[in-house]
N, C-alpha and C positions, 0 to 999 in steps of 0.2 A: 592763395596759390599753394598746391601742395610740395612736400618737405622735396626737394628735389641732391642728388649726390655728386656732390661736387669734387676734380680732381684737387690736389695743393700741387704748386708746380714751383718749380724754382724759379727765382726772378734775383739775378745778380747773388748778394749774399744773403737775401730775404724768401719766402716764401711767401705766394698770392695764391689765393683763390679769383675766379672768373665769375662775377654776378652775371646773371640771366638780367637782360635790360626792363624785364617783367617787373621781377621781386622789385627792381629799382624804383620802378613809378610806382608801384604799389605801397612802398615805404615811405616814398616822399624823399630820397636820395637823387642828388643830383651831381654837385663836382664836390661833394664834401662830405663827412660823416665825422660822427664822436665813437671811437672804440674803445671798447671796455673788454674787459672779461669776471661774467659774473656765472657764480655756479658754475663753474667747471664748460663753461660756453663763451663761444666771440662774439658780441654783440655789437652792430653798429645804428646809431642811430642819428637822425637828423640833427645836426648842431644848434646849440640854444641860440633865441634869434638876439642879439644886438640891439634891434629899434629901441628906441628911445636912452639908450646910455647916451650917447650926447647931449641931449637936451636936460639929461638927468645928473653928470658931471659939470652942468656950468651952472645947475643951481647949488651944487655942494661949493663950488670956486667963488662962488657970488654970496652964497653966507659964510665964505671966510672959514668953512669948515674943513680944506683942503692943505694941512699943514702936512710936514711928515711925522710919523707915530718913531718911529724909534732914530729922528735925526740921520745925519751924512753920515757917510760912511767912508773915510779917506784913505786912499793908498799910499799910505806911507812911502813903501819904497820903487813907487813909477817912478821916480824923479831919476833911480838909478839906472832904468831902462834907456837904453836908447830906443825912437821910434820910429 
C-alpha cells in the first residue's frame, strides 16, 4: 500500500494517529502492536508470539532449573506501613 498522510490528533494527554484498517490487515496487526522508535521513525509491529513458553517454563521447573538468580529481595520497612 502506498505511503499515505496521516493527521496526529489529540487524545486525552496523548497524541494518536488513525490507521487505515488496510495497512492494518496488510501488516498482520489486529488488537495489538510492539512500538518502537528506530531511526528517527514509529514503528509498530506484530508482537512476538508466546506459543510454546508454557510448555517451555515447565521443562525449565521440572529440571530444577527454576531457582532465583540474585535471591528475595525484602522490605524491610512494610512492617511500618499500615495497609
Amino acid at each position: 500500500m502506498k505511503a499515505l498522510k496521516a493527521n496526529i490528533r489529540q487524545i486525552g494527554n496523548s497524541r494518536g494517529v488513525v490507521i487505515p484498517k488496510p495497512m492494518l490487515a496488510q501488516a498482520g496487526l489486529t488488537d495489538e502492536a510492539e512500538i518502537s522508535v528506530e531511526g528517527g521513525a514509529i514503528v509498530l509491529r506484530r508482537p512476538a508470539s508466546r506459543a510454546g513458553w508454557a510448555e517451555a517454563s515447565r521443562r525449565v521447573a521440572e529440571a530444577g532449573d527454576d531457582t532465583l538468580v540474585m535471591g528475595e529481595f525484602g522490605n524491610a520497612d512494610d512492617a511500618e506501613h499500615t495497609w
